[in-house]
C-alpha positions, -999 to +999 in steps of 0.1 A: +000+000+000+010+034-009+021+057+016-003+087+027+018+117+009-004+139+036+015+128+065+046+140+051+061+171+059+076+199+035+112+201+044+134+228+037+165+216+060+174+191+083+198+187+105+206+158+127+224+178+154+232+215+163+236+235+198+219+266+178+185+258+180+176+257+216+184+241+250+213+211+246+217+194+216+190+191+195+180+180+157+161+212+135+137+213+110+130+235+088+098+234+069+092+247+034+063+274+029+049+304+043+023+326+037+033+353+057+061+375+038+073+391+070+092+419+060+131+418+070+129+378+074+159+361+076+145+330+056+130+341+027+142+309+008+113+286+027+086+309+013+074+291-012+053+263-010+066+241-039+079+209-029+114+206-015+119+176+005+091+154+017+093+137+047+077+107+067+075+124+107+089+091+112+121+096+095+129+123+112+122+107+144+142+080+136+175+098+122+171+123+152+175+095+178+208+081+160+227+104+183+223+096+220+230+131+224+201+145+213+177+161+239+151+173+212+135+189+182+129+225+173+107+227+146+111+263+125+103+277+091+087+284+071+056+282+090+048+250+107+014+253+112+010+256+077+010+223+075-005+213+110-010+175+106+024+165+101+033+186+120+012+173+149+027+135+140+061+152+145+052+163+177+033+135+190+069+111+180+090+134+195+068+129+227+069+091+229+103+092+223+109+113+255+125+145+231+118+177+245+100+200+214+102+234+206+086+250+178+085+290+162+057+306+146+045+337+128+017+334+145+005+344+182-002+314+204-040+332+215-044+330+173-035+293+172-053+283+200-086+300+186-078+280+148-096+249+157-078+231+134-075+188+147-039+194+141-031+223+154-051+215+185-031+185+185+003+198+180-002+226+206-007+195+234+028+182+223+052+213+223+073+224+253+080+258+247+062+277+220+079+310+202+056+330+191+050+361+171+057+378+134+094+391+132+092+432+129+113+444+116+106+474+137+112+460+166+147+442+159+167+431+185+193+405+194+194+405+231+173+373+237+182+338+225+169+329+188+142+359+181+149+384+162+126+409+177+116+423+204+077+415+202+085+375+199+075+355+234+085+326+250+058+307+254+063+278+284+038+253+277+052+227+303+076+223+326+105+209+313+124+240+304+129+278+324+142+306+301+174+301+318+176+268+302+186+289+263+220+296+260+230+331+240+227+334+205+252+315+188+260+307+150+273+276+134+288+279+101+294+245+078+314+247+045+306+218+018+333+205-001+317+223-030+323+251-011+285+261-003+280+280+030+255+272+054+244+293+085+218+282+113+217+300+146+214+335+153+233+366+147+238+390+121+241+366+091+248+391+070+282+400+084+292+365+093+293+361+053+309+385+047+340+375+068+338+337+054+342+351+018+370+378+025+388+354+045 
């Protein structure tokens, strides 16, 4: 039987394992598509919603718990909830598996919890700590781990982690061997670049 394409998710990037993107070690995904056209965003690439990679919930899972090291998943975009039920499978894995989730969104968590969609419902049951909130860029500012401006909240939906718990922004650079560049963190990209290339 032929698998349910639905319960894929629209990946932009995935990476196994990065101290980046939250508390400890965790794997990151980054979904493909957004409807929101922030201005100023720093990922303009995962707007579209064209097909990138499409992945089984399980897959990710699976190649997330290869390292022993790993503590959990933070989920960014893109939007997420733009595609909310694999999205909620993602979540609801992560759970079983004892990974701690964290997950960004354009959107406010008082919108989200007034969606009613099943799966966002669903996938709001299984996150640990919910960022929340367009980027403005307005409002930008770098003194807080991972957002980019100052409107963005923290949203604790359990216990398991205390603000404390972030570390600072950091940035990690890898350098294929056909030379590509890729960033994930945060910091002022833009500048980071620049010093890779004029080095």
């Amino acid at each position: 039987m032929a698998e349910d394409s639905t319960c894929r998710l629209n990946v932009h990037r995935f990476l196994p394992l990065t101290q980046a993107e939250g508390p400890g070690w965790r794997s990151c995904v980054w979904v493909q598509g957004c409807s929101r056209h922030c201005e100023g965003c720093f990922s303009p690439h995962t707007w579209s919603h064209d097909v990138c990679q499409l992945l089984l919930p399980e897959e990710i899972i699976a190649q997330s718990l290869q390292n022993s090291r790993v503590e959990g998943i933070t989920v960014l975009g893109g939007e997420p909830f733009e595609q909310p039920e694999p999205l909620a499978k993602l979540l609801s894995l992560a759970w079983k598996k004892k990974l701690s989730t964290v997950v960004f969104t354009g959107y406010t968590h008082e919108q989200l919890l007034a969606d009613g969609h099943p799966g966002v419902t669903a996938s709001l049951s299984h996150i640990d700590v919910l960022i929340d909130g367009p980027y403005r860029q307005a409002e930008r500012d770098f003194s807080r781990p991972l957002v980019g401006s100052a409107n963005q909240r923290f949203i604790f939906l359990t216990d398991r982690y205390i603000m404390d718990d972030f570390p600072p922004n950091r940035v990690e650079v890898r350098i294929g061997k056909d030379g590509s560049i890729a960033l994930n963190g945060m910091g002022q990209m833009e500048k980071i670049i620049r010093k890779i290339k004029d080095s």
